[in-house]
N, CA, C and O atoms as a GROMACS GRO file, in nm:
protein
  548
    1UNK      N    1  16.286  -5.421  11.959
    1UNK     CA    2  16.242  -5.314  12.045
    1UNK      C    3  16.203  -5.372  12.181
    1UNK      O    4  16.131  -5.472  12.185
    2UNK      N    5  16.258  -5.296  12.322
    2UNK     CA    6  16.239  -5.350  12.434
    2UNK      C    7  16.137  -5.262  12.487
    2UNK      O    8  16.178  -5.148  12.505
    3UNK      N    9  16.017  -5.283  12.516
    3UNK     CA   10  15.917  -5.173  12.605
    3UNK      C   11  15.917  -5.294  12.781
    3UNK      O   12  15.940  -5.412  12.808
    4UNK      N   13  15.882  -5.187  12.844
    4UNK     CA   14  15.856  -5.206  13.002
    4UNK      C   15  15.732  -5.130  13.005
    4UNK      O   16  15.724  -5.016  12.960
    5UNK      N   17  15.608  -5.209  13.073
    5UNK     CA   18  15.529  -5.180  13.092
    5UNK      C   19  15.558  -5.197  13.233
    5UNK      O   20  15.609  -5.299  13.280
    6UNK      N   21  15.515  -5.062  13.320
    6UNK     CA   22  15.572  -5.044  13.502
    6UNK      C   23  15.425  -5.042  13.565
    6UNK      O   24  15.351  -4.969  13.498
    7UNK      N   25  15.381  -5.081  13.638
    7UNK     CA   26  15.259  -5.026  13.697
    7UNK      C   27  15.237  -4.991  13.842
    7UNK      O   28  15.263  -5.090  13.910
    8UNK      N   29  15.203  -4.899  13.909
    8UNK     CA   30  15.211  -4.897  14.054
    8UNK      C   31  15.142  -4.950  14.143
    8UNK      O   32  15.100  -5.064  14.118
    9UNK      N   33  15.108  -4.888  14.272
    9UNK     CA   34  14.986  -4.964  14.346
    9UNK      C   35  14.878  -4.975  14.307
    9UNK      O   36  14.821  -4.884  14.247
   10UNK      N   37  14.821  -5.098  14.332
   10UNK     CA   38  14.708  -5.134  14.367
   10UNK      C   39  14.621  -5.167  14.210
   10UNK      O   40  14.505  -5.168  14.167
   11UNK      N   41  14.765  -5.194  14.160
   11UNK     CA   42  14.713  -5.198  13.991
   11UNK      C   43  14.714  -5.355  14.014
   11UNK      O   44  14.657  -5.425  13.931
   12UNK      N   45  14.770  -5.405  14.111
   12UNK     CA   46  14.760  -5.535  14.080
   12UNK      C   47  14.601  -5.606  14.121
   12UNK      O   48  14.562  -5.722  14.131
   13UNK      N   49  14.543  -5.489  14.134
   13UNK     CA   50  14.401  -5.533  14.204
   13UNK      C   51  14.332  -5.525  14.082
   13UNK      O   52  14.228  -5.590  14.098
   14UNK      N   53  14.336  -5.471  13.951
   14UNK     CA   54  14.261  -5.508  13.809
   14UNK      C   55  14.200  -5.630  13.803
   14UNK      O   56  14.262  -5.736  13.794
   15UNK      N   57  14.045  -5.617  13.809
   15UNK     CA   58  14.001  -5.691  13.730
   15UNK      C   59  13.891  -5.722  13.860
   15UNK      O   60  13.785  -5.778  13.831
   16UNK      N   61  13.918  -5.687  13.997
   16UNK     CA   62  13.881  -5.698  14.113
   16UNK      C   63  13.809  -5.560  14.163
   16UNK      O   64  13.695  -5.533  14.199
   17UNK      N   65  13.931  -5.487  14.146
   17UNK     CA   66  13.892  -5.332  14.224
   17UNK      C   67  13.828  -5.257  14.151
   17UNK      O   68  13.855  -5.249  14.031
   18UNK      N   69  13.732  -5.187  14.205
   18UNK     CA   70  13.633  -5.114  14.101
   18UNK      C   71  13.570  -5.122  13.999
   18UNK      O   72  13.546  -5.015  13.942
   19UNK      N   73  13.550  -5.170  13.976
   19UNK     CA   74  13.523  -5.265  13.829
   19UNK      C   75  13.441  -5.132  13.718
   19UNK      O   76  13.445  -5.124  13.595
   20UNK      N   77  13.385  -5.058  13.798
   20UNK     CA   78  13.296  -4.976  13.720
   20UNK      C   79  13.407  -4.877  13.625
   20UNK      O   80  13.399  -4.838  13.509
   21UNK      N   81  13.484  -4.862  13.701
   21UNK     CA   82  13.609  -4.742  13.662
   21UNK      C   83  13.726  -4.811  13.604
   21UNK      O   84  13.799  -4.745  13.530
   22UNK      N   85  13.748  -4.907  13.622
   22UNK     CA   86  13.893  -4.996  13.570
   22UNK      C   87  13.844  -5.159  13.489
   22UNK      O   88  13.932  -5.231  13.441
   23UNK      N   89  13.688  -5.203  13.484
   23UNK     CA   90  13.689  -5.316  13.427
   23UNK      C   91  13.698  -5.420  13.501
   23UNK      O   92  13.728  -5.414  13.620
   24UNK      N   93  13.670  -5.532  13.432
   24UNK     CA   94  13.710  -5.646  13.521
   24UNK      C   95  13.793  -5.746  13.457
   24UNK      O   96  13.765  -5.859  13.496
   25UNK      N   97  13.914  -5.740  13.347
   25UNK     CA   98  13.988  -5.776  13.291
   25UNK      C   99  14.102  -5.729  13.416
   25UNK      O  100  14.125  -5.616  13.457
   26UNK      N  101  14.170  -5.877  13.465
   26UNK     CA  102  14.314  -5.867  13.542
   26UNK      C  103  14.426  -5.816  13.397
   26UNK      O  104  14.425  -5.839  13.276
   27UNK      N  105  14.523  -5.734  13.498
   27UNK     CA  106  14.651  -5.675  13.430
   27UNK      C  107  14.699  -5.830  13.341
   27UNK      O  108  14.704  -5.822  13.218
   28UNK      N  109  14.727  -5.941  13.397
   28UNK     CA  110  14.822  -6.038  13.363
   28UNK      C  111  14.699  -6.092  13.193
   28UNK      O  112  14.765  -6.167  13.122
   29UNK      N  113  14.581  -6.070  13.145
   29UNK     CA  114  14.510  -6.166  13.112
   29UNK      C  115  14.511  -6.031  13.030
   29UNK      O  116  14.483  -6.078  12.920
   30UNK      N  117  14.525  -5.887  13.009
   30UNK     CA  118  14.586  -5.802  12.887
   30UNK      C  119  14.685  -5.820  12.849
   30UNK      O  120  14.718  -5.797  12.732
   31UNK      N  121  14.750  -5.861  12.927
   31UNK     CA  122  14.952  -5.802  12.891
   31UNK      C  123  14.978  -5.953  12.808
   31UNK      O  124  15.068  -5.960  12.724
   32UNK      N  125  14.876  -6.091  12.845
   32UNK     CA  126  14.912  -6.184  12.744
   32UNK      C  127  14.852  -6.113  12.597
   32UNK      O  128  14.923  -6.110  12.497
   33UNK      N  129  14.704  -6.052  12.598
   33UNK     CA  130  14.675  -6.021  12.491
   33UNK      C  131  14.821  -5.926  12.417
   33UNK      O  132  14.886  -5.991  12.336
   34UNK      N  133  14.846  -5.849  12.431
   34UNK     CA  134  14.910  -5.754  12.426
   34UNK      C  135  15.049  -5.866  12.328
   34UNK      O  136  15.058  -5.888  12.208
   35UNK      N  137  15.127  -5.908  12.430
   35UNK     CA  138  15.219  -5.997  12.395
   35UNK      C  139  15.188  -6.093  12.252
   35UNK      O  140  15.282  -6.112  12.175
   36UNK      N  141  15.064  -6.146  12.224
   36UNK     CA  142  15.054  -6.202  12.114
   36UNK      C  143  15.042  -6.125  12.009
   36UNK      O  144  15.106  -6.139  11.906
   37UNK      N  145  14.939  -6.023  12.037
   37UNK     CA  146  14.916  -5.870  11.928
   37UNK      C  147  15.084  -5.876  11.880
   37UNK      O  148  15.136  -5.950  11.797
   38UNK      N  149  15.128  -5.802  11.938
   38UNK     CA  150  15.294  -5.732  11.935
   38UNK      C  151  15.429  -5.835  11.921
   38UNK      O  152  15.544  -5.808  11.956
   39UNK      N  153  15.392  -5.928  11.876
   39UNK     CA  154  15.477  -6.057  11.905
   39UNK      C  155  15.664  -6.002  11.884
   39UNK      O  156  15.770  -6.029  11.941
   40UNK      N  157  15.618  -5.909  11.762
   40UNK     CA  158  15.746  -5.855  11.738
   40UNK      C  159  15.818  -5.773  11.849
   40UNK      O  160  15.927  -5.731  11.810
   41UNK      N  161  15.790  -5.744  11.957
   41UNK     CA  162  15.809  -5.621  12.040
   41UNK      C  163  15.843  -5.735  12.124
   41UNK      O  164  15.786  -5.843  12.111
   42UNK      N  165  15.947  -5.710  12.222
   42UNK     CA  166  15.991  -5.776  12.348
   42UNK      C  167  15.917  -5.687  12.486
   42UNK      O  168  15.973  -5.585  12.526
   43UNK      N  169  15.807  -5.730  12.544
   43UNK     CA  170  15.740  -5.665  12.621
   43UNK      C  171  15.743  -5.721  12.744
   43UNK      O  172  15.692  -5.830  12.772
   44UNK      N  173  15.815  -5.632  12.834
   44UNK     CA  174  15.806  -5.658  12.960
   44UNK      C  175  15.700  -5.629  13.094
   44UNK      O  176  15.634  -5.530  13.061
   45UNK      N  177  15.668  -5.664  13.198
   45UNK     CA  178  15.589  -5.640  13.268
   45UNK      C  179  15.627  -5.617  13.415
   45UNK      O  180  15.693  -5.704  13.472
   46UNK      N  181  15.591  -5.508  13.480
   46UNK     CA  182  15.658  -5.524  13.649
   46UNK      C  183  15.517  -5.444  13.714
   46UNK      O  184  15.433  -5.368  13.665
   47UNK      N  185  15.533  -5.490  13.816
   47UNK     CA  186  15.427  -5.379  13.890
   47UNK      C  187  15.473  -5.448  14.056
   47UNK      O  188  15.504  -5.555  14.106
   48UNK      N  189  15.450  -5.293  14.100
   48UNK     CA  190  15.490  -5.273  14.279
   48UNK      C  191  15.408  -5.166  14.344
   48UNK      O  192  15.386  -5.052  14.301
   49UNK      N  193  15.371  -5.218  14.446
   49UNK     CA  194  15.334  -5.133  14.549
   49UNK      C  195  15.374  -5.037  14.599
   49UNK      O  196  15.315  -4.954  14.668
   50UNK      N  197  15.515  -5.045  14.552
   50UNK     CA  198  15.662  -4.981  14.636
   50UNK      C  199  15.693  -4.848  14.559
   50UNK      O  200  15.722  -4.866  14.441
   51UNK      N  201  15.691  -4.717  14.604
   51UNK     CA  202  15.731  -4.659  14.535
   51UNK      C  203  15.928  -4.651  14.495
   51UNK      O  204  15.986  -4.611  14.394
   52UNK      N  205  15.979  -4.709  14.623
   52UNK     CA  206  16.115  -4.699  14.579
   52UNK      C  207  16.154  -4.847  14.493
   52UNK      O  208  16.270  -4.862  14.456
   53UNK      N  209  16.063  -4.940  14.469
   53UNK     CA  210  16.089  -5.065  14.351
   53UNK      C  211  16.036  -5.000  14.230
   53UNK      O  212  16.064  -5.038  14.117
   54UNK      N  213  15.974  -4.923  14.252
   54UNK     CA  214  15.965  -4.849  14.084
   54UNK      C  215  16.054  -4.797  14.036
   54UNK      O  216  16.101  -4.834  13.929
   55UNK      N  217  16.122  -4.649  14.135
   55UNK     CA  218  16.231  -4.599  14.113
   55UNK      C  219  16.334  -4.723  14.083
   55UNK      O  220  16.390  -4.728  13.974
   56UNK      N  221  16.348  -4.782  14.142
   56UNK     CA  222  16.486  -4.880  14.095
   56UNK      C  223  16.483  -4.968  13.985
   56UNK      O  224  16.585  -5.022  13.943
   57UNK      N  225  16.348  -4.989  13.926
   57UNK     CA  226  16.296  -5.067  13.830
   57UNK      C  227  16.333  -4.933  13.665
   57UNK      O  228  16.411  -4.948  13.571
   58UNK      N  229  16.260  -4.844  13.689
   58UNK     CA  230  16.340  -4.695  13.594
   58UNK      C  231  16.460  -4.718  13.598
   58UNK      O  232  16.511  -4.737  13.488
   59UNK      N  233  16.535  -4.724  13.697
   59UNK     CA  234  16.710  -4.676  13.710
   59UNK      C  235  16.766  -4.815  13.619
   59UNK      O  236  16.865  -4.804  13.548
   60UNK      N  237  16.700  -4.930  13.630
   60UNK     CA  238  16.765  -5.049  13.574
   60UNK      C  239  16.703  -5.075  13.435
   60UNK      O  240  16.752  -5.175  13.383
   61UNK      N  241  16.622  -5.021  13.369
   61UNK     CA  242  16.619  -5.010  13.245
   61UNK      C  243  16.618  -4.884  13.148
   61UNK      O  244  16.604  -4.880  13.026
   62UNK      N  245  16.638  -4.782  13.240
   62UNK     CA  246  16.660  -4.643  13.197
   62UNK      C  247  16.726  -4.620  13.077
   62UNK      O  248  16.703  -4.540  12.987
   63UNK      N  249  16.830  -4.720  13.096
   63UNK     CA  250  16.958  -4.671  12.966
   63UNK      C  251  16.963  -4.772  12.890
   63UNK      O  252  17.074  -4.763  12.838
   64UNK      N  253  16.910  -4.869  12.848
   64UNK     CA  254  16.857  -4.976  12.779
   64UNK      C  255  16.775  -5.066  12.691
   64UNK      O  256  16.794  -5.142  12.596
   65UNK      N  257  16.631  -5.004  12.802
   65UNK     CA  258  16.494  -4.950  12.700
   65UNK      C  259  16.485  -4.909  12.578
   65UNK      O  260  16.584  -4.843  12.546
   66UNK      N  261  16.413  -4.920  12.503
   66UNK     CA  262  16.356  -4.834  12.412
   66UNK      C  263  16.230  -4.738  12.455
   66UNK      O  264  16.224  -4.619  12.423
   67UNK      N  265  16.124  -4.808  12.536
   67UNK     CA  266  16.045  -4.716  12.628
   67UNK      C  267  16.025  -4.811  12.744
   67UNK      O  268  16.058  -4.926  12.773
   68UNK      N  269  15.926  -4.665  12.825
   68UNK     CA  270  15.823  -4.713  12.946
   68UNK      C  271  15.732  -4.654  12.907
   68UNK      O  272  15.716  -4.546  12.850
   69UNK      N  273  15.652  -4.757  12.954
   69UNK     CA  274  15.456  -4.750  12.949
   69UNK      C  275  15.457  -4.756  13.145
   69UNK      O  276  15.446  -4.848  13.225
   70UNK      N  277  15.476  -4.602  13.161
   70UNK     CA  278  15.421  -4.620  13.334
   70UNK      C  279  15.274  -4.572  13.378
   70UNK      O  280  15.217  -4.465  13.357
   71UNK      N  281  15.236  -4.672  13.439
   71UNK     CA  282  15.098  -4.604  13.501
   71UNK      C  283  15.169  -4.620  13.660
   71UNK      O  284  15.212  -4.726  13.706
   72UNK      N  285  15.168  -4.478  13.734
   72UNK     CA  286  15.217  -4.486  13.874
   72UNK      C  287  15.079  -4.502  13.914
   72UNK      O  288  15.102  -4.443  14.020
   73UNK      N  289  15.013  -4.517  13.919
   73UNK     CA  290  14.874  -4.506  14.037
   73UNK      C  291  14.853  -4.352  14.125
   73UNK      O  292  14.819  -4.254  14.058
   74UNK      N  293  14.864  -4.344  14.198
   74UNK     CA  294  14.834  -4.274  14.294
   74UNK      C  295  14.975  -4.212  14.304
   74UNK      O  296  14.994  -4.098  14.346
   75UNK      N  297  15.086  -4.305  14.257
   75UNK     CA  298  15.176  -4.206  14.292
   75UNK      C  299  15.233  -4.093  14.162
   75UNK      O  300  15.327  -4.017  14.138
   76UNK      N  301  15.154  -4.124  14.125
   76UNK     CA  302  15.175  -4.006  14.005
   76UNK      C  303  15.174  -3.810  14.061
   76UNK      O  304  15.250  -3.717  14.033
   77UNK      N  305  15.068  -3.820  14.137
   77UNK     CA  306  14.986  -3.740  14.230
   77UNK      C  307  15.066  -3.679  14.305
   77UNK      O  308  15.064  -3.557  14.296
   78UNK      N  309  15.173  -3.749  14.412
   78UNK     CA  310  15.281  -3.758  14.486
   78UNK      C  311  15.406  -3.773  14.526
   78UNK      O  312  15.464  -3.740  14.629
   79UNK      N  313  15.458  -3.852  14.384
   79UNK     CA  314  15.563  -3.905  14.425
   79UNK      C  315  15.714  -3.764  14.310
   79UNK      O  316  15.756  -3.759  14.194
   80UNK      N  317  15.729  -3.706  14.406
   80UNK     CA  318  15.840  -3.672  14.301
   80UNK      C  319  15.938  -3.717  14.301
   80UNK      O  320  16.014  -3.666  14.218
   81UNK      N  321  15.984  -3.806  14.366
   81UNK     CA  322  16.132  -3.895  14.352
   81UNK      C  323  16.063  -4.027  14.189
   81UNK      O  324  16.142  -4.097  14.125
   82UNK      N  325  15.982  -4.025  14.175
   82UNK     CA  326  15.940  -4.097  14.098
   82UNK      C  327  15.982  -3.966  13.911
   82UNK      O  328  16.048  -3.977  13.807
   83UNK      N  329  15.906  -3.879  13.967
   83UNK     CA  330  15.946  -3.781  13.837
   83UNK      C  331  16.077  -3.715  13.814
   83UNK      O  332  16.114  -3.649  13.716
   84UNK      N  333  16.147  -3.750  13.935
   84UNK     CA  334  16.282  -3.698  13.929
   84UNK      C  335  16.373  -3.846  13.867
   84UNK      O  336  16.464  -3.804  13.795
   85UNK      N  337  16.374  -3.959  13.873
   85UNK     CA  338  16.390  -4.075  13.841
   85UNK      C  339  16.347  -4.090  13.679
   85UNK      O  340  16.420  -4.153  13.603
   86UNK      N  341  16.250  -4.043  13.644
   86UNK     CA  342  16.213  -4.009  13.533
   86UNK      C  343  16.316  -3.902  13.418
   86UNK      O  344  16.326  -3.923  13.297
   87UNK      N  345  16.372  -3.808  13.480
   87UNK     CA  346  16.409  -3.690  13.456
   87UNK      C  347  16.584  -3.757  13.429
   87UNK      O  348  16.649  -3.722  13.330
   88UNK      N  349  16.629  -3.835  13.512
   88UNK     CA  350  16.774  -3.916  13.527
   88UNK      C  351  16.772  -3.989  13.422
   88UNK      O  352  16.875  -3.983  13.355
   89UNK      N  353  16.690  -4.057  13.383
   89UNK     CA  354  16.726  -4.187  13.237
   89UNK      C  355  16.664  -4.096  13.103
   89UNK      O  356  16.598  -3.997  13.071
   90UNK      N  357  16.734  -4.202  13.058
   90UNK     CA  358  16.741  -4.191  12.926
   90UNK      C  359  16.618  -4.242  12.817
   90UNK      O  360  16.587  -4.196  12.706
   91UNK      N  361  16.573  -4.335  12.882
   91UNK     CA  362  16.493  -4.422  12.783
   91UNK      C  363  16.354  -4.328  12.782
   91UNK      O  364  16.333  -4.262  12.884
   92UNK      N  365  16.277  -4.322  12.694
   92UNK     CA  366  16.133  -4.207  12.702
   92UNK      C  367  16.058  -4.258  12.783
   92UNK      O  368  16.065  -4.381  12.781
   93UNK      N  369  15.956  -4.199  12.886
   93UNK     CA  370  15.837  -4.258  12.963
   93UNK      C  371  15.698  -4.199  12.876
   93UNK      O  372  15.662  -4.103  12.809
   94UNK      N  373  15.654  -4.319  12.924
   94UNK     CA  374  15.476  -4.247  12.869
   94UNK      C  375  15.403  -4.262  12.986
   94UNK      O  376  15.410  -4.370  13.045
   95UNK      N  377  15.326  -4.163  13.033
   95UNK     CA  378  15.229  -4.170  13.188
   95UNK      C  379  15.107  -4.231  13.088
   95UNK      O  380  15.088  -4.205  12.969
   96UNK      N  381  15.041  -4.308  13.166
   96UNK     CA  382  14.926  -4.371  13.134
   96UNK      C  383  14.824  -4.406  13.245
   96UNK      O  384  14.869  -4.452  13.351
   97UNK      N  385  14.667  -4.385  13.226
   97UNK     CA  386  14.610  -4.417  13.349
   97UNK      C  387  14.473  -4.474  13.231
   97UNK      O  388  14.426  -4.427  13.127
   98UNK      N  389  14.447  -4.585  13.306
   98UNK     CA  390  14.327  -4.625  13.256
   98UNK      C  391  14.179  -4.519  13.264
   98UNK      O  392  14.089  -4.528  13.181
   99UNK      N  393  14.178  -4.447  13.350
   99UNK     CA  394  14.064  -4.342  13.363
   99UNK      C  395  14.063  -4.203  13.297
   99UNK      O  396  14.141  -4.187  13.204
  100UNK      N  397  14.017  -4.143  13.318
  100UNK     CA  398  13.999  -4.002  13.283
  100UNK      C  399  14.062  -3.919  13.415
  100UNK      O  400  13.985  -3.902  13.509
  101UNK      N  401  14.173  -3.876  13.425
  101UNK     CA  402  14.207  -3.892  13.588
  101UNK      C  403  14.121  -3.729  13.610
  101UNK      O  404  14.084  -3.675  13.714
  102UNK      N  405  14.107  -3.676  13.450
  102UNK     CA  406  14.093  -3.540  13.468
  102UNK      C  407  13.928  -3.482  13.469
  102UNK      O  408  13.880  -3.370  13.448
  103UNK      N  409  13.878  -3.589  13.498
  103UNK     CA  410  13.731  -3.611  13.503
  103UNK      C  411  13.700  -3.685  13.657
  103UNK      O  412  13.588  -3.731  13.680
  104UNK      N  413  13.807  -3.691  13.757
  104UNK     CA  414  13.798  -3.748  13.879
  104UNK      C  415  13.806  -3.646  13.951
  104UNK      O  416  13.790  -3.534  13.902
  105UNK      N  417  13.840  -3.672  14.122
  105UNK     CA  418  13.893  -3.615  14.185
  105UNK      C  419  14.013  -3.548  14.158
  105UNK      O  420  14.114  -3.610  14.125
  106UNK      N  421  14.008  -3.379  14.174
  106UNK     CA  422  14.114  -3.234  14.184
  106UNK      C  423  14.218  -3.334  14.186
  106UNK      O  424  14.274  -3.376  14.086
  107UNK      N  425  14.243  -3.374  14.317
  107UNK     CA  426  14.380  -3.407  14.336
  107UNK      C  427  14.438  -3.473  14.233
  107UNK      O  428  14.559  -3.449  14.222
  108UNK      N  429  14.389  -3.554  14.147
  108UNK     CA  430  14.433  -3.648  14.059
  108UNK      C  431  14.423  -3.570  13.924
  108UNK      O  432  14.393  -3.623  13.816
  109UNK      N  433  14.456  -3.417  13.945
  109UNK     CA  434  14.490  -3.343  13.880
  109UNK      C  435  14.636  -3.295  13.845
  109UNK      O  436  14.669  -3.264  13.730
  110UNK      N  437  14.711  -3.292  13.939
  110UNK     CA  438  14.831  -3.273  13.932
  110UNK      C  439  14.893  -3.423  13.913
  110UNK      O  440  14.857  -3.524  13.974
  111UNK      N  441  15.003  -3.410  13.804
  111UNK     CA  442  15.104  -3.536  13.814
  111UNK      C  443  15.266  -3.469  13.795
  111UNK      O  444  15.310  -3.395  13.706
  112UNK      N  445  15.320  -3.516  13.891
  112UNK     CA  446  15.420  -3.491  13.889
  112UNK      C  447  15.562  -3.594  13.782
  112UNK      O  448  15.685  -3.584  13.782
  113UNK      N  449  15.492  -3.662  13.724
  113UNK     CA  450  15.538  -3.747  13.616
  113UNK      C  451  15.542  -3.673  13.500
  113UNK      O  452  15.653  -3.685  13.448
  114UNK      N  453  15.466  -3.601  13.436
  114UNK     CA  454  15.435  -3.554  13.296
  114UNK      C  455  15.511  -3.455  13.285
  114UNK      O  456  15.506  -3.411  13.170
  115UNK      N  457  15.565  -3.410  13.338
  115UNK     CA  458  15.669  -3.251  13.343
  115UNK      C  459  15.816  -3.329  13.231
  115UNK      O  460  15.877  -3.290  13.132
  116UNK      N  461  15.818  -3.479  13.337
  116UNK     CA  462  15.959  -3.531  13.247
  116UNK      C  463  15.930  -3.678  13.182
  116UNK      O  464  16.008  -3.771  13.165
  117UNK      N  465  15.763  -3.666  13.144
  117UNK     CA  466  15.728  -3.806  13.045
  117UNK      C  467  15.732  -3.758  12.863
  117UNK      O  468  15.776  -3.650  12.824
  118UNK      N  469  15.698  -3.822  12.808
  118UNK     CA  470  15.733  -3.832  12.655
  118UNK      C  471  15.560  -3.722  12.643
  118UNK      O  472  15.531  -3.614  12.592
  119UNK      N  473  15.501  -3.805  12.705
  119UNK     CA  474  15.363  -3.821  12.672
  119UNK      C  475  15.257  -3.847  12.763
  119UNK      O  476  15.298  -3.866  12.878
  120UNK      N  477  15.175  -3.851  12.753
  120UNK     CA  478  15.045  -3.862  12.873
  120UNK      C  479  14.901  -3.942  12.776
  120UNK      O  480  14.848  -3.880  12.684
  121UNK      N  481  14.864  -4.054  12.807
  121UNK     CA  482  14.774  -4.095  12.746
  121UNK      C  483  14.659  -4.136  12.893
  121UNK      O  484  14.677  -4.200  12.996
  122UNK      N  485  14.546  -4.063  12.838
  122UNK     CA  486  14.419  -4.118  13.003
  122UNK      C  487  14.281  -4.140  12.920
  122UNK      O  488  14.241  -4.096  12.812
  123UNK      N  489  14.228  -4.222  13.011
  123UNK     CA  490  14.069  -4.242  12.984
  123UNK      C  491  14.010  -4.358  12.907
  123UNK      O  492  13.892  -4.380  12.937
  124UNK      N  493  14.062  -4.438  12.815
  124UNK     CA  494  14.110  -4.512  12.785
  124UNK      C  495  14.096  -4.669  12.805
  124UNK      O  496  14.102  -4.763  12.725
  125UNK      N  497  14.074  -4.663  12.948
  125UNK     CA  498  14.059  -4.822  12.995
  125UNK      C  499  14.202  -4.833  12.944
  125UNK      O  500  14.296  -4.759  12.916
  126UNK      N  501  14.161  -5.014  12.948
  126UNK     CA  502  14.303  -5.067  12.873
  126UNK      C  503  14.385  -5.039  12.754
  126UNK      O  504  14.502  -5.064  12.725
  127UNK      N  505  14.291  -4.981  12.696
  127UNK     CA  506  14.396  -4.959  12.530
  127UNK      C  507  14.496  -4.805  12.554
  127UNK      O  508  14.566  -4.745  12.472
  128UNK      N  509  14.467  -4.776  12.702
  128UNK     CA  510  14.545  -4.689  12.730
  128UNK      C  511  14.719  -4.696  12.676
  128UNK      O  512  14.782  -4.615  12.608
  129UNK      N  513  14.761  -4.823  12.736
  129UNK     CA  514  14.893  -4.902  12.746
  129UNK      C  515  14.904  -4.916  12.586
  129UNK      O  516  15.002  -4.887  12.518
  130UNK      N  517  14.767  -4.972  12.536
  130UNK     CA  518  14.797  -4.984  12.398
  130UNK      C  519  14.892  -4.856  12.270
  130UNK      O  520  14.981  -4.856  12.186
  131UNK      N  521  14.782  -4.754  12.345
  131UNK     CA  522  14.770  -4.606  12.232
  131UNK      C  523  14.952  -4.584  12.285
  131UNK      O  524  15.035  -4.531  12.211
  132UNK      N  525  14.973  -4.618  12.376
  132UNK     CA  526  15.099  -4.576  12.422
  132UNK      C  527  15.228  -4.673  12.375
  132UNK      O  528  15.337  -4.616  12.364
  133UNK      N  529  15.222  -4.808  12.351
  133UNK     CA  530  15.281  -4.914  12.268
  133UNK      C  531  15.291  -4.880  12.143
  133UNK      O  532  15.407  -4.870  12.103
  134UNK      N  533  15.200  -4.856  12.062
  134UNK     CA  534  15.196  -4.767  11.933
  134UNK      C  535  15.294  -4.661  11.908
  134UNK      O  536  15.375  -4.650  11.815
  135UNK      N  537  15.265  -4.562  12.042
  135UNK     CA  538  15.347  -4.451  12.011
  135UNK      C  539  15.496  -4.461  12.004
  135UNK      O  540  15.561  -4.362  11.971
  136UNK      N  541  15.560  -4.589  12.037
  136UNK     CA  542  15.696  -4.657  12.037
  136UNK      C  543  15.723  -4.702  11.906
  136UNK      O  544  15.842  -4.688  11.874
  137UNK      N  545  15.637  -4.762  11.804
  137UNK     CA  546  15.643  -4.857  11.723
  137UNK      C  547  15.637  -4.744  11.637
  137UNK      O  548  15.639  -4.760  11.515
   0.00000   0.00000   0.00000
């Protein structure tokens, strides 16, 4: 089984940024946990700032995958070339956000991802990615 774990902006700031709301565990120092847990699972990792390296990161494992574990960040909120990219492949997405997005700020009410994801897992912290790895297996 191939999973892609995708992550968007400013995710690469884990472990740094906010700490109260996201922790202070960096992305790279889970995804080893993760990798030993799951040894059986071929687990990949990408994360960009970029919303069009995401889109192209979907388009190149779209039809290949077995899943995505995406947390867009902020562009969940915004980006509909991201949910339309979603909507084009084949492989299932799962939206994932380490917070409660629905216990934040309105805006981070709407996602334009979940219309064409498998699933939606929030609040969570890290085992967000987890509950969502599971749901593959």
């Amino acid at each position: 089984m191939k999973i892609l774990i995708l992550n968007g902006p400013n995710l690469n700031l884990l472990g740094k940024r906010e700490p109260a709301i996201y922790g202070n565990l960096t992305f790279d120092q889970f995804f080893e946990s993760l990798k030993k847990k799951y040894a059986d699972v071929e687990l990949y990792y990408y994360q960009s700032n970029i919303e069009g390296e995401i889109i192209n990161k979907l388009h190149e494992v779209g039809f290949s995958f077995d899943g995505v574990i995406l947390n867009a960040g902020a562009y969940t909120h915004t980006s509909i070339a991201i949910g339309d990219a979603i909507k084009g492949i084949e492989t299932p997405v799962i939206e994932v956000h380490i917070s409660n997005v629905y216990a934040r700020e309105e805006f981070r009410h709407v996602s334009y991802i979940a219309p064409n994801a498998k699933g939606i897992i929030a609040g969570f912290g890290m085992q967000s990615y987890e509950l969502a790895l599971e749901s593959f297996i």
